[in-house]
C-alpha positions in Angstrom: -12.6 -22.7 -69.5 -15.1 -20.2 -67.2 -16.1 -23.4 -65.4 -12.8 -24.6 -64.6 -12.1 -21.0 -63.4 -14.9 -21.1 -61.2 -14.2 -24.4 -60.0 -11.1 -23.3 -59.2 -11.9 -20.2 -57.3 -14.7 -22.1 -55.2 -12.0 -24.8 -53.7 -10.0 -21.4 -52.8 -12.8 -19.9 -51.1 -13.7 -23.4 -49.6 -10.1 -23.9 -48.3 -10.1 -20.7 -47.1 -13.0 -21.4 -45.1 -11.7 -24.4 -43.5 -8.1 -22.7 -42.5 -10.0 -19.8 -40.9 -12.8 -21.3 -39.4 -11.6 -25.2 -38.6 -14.7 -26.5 -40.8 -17.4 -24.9 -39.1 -16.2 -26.3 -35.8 -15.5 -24.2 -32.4 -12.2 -24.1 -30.8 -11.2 -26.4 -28.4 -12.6 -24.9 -24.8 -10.0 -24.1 -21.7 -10.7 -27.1 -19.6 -7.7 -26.2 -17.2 -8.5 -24.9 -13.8 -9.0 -21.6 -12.6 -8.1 -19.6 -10.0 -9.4 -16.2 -9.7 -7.4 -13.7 -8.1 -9.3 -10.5 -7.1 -7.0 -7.2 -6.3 -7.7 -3.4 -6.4 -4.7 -0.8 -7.3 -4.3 2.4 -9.7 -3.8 1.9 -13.4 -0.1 1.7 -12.9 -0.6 -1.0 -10.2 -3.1 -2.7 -12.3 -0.9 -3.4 -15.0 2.2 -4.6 -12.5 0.0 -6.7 -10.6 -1.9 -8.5 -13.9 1.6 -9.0 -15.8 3.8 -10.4 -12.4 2.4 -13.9 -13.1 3.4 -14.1 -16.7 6.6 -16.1 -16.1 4.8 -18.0 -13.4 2.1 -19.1 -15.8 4.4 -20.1 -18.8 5.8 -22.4 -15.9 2.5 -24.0 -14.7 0.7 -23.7 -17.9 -2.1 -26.8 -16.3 -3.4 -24.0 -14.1 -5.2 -21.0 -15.6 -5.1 -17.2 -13.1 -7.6 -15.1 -13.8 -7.3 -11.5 -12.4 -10.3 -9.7 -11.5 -9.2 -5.5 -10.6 -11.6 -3.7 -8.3 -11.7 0.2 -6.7 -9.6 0.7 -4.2 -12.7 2.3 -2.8 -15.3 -0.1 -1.4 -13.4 -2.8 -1.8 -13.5 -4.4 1.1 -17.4 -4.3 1.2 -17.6 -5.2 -2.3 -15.5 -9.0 -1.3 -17.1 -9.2 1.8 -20.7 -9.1 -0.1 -19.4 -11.4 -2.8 -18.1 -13.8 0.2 -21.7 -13.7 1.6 -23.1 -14.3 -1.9 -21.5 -17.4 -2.8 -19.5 -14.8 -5.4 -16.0 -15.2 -3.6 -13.0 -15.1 -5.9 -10.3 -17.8 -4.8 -7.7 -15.4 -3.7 -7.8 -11.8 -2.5 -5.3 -9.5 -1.8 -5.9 -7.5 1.7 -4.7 -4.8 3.4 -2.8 -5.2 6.4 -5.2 -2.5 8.3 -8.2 -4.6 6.7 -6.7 -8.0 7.8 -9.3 -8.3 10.4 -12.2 -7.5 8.3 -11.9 -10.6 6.9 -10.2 -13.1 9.7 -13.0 -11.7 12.0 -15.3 -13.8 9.9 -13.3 -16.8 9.7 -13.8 -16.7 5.6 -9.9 -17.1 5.0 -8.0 -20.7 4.6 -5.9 -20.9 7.3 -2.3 -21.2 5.5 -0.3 -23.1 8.8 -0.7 -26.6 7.1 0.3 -25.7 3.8 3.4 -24.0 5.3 4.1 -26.5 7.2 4.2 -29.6 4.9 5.4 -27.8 1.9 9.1 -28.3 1.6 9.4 -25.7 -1.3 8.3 -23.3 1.0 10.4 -21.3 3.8 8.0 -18.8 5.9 11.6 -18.0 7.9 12.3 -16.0 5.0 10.0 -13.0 5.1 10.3 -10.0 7.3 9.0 -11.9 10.9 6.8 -8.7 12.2 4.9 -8.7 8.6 4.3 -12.6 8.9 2.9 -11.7 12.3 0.2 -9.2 10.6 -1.2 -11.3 8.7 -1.5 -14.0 11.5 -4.2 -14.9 14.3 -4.1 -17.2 17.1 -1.0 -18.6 16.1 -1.8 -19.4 12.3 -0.9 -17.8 9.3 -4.0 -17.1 7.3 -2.3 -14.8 4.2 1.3 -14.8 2.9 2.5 -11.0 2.5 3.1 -9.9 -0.9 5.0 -6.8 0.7 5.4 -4.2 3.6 5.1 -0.6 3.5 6.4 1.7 6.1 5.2 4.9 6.2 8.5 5.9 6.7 9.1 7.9 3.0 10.1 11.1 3.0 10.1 12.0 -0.6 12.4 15.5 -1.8 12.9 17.4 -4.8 16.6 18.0 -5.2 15.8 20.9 -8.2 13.7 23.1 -4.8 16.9 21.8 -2.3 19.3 23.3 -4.9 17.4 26.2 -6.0 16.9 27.4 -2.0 20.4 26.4 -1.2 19.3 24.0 1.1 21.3 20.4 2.1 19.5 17.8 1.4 18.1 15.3 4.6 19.8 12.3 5.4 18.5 9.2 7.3 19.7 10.4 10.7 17.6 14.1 10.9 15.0 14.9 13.3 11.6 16.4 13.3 13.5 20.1 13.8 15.6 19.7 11.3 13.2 18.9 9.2 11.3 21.9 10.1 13.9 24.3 9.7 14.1 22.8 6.3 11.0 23.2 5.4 10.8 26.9 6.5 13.8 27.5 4.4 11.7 26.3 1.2 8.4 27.3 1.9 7.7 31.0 0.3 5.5 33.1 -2.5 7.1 32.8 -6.1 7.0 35.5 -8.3 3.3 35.4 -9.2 2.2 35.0 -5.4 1.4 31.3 -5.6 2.6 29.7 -2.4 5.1 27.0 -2.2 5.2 24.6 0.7 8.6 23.3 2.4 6.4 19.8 3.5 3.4 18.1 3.4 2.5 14.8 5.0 -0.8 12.7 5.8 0.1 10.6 8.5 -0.3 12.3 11.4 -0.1 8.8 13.6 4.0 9.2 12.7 4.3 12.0 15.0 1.8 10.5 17.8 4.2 7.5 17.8 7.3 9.1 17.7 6.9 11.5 20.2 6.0 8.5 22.7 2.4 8.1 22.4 0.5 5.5 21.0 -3.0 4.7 19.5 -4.5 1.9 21.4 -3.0 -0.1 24.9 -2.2 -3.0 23.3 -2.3 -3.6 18.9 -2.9 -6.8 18.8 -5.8 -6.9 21.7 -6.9 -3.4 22.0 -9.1 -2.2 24.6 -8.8 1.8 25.0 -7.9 4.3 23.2 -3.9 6.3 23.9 -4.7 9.4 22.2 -5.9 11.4 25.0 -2.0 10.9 26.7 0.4 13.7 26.9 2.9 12.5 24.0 -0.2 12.0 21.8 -1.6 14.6 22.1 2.1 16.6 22.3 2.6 14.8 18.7 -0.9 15.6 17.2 -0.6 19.3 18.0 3.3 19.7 16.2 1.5 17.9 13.3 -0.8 20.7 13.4 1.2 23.4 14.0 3.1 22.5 10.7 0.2 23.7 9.0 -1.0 26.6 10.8 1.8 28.0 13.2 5.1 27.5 10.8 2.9 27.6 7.5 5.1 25.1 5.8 2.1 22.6 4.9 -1.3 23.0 3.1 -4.5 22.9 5.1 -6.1 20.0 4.0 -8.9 22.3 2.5 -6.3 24.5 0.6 -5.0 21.1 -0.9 -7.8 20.3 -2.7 -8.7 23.7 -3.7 -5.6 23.6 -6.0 -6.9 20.8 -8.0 -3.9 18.8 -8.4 -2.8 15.6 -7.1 0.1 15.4 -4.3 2.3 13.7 -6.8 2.1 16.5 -9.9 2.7 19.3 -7.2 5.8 17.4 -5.5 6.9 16.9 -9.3 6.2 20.7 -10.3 7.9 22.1 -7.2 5.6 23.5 -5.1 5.7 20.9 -2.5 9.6 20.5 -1.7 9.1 17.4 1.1 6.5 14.6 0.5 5.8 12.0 3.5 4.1 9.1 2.2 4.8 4.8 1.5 7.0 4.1 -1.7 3.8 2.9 -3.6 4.0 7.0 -4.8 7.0 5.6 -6.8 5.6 4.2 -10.2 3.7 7.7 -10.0 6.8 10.0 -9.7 8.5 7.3 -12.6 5.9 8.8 -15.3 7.7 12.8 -14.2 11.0 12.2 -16.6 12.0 15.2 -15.8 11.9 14.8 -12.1 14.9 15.0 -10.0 14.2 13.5 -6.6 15.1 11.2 -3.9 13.3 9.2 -0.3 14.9 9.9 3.1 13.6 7.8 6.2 11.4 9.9 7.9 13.3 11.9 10.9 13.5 11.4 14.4 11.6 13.3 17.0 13.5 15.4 19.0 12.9 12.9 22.0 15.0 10.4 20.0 11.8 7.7 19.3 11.5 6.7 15.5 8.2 4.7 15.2 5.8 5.4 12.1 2.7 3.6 10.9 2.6 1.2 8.1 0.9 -0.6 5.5 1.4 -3.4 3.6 -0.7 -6.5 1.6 -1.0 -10.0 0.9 -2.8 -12.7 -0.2 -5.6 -14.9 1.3 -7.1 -18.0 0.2 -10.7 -17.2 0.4 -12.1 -21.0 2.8 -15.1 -21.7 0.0 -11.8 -22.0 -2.6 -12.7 -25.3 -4.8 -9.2 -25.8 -5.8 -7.5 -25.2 -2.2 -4.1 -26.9 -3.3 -4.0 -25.2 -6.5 -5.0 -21.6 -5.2 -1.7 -22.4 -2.4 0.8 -22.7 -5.6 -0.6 -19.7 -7.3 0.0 -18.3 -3.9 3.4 -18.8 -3.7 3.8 -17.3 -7.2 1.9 -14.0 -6.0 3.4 -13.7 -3.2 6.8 -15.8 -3.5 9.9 -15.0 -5.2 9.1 -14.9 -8.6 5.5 -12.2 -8.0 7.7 -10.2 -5.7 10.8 -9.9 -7.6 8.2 -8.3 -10.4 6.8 -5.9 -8.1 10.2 -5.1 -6.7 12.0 -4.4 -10.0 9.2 -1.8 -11.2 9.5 -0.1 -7.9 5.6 -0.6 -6.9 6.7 -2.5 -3.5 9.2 -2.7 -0.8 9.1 -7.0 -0.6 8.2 -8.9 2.3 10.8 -11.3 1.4 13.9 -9.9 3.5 16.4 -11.7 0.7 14.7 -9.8 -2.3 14.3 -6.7 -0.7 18.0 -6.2 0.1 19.2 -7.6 -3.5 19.1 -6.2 -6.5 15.7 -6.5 -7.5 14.8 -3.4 -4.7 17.5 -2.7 -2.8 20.3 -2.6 -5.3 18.7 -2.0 -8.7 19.0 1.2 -10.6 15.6 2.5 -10.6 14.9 5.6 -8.6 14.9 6.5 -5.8 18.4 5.6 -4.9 17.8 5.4 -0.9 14.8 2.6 -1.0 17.2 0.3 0.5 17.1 2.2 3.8 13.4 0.8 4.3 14.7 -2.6 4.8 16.0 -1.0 8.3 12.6 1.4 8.6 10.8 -1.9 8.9 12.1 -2.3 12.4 10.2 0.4 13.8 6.9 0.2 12.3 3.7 0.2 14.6 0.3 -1.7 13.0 -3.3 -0.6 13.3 -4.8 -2.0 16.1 -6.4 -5.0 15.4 -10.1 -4.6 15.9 -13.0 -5.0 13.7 -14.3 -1.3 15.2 -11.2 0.7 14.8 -12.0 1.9 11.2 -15.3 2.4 11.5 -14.4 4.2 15.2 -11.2 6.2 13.7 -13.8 7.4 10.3 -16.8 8.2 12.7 -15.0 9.3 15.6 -11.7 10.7 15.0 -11.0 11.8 11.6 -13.8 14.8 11.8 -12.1 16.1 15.1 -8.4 15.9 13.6 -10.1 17.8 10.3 -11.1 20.3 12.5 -7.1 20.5 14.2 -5.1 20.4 11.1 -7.5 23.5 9.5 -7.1 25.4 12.7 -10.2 25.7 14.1 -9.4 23.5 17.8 -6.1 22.6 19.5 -5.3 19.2 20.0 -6.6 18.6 23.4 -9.9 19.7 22.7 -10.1 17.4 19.5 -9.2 14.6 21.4 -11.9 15.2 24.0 -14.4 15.4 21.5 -13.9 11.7 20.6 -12.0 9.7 23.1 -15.0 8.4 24.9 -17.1 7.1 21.8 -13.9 5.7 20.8 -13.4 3.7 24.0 -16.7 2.6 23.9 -16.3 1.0 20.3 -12.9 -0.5 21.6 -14.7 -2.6 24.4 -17.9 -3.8 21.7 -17.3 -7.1 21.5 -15.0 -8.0 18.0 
């Protein structure tokens, strides 16, 4: 009787074995090929990006997407050392302004042919002057995932109400929009200050006071900011922060310790100019009570503002070319932008999608996205030259620093740097 128990407990343990471990024999491995996708983007973003794909891939299950997340910082060196090492993922998302990083060095598949013979595919579709970003000589070497004007001007209706104040619509200009934010900007009880605006890019108020940048984006050879309305623009930017004190210093900023985003959500930034990428940040504030307004006019009547924007690239050492192009289309087709559209992480570079109800029309906030569909039209692009970012970190960033915390006007700053700048501008690219 003890033996047949026994017997009877080993075939248990032994058919145990064999459900749980297949007889001793390894799992079948993933012979399917891959195609490694190589991104950067905040936590939030992370998870967006990495889940967009999942009804893609239940679709195309013979193809296998492997998503590799890098720093936002360094990332472009990072790729650009992995290109060089033989360590190049298949596709990589890029920044518009880093675009030419990357097509400088002809390491990017050029995307005309597969646009062209692919009847599945209509290029017609997407926003024409984001197409055009991500193009050189005439060929189309990265399919935009999305555009981002930095046309957002983000307000907290709790501060508006509180102060009395009406809120901004799409048609105010840049004095409106400092009267409103002298009209929120004060001490509260406890003598912490409270700020009426604050806003990073200072290029929206060289452009839409008239001036420019470069001479020509696309083939730049001097530098604009040394003009009149440049400098005219720069020096208002300014003087929101040190004559009308309606705008942290950028050294008072990050002596409060807090991001942008927490003090915009705890009121003590009213106005907040910025790209709607801030939005899955503001989502996490559920007690937040805000909207986006298009950011104003000058009072000359120009509205231009910079802008941002990705996409994706086939890297040219790809060893699956045709398969990288249909993951492609999933990233940055229909179905990948539709994903990042409906979690309100990007404005879509497919006109169709943005103005539906996956952006445009859906319910998440803020209500007024849709009126980026109609900023896009008066966006101005980095200038596209391989110096300009080291030139605009080396050159003119430490001068500006110096204007927005007071210490130099505008003219003076732009003196300081104009020349070095020019000289980068005419180095060969």
């Amino acid at each position: 009787m003890v033996r047949e128990r026994w017997f009877r407990l080993l075939l248990v343990i032994v058919i145990a074995n064999i459900v749980f471990h297949g007889c001793g024999k390894k799992p079948p491995e993933d012979t399917r090929p891959q195609v490694t996708v190589a991104f950067w983007g905040s936590p939030e973003e992370k998870d967006i990006i990495t889940s967009s794909l999942d009804e893609w891939q239940q679709a195309n299950p013979g193809i296998k997407i492997r998503f590799e997340h890098a720093p936002a910082d360094g990332y472009v060196q990072k790729m650009l050392t992995r290109i060089a090492g033989g360590a190049a993922p298949d596709i990589l998302c890029i920044r518009v302004d880093h675009f030419i990083n990357f097509a400088s060095k002809n390491v990017l598949l050029n995307l005309t042919p597969y646009i062209e013979n692919d009847e599945t595919f209509d290029i017609k579709k997407y926003f024409h002057e984001v197409v055009e970003s991500f193009s050189a000589n005439g060929n189309v070497y990265a399919l935009p995932r999305d555009t981002a004007p930095y046309a957002c001007v983000f307000y907290n209706k709790d501060v508006f109400d509180q102060k009395g104040v009406a809120y901004p619509t799409d048609d105010w200009t840049w004095d409106e929009m400092l009267e409103k934010a002298q009209a929120l900007t004060g001490e509260d009880e406890r003598g912490r200050m409270h700020y009426g605006y604050y806003g990073w890019a200072w290029e929206n108020f060289v452009y839409g006071n008239g001036g420019n940048l470069v001479d020509d984006v696309k083939h730049p050879t001097q530098c604009m900011l040394d003009t009149d309305d440049a400098i005219e623009g720069l020096q208002f930017y300014a003087d929101l922060i040190n004559k009308y004190n309606v705008m942290p210093t950028p050294i008072a900023l990050a002596n409060t310790g807090m991001g942008v985003d927490m003090m915009f959500a705890d009121g003590n930034i009213a106005m907040f100019q910025s790209g709607i990428w801030e939005t899955p940040a503001l989502l996490t504030y559920d007690y937040l009570n805000w909207d986006v307004v298009m950011f104003p006019k000058s009072s000359k009547g120009i509205r231009r503002f910079g802008t941002g924007g990705s996409a994706y690239g086939i890297l040219a050492s790809c060893k699956h070319p045709d398969l990288a192009w249909e993951v492609l289309k999933g990233l940055s087709g229909p179905v990948g932008q539709t994903e990042l559209a409906r979690r309100g992480l990007a404005q879509p570079a497919i006109r169709e999608i943005a103005e539906g109800e996956a952006w445009a029309r859906n319910d998440l906030p803020p209500t007024n996205k849709a009126m980026l569909n109609e900023a896009v039209k008066y966006v101005v692009y980095d200038p596209f030259h391989v110096k300009w970012i080291e030139a605009r970190a080396k050159y003119i960033i430490p001068e500006l620093e110096l204007l927005f915390n007071g210490k130099q006007d505008a003219r003076t700053a732009v003196s300081k740097f104009i020349d070095n700048v020019n000289n980068m501008l005419q180095e060969d690219k």
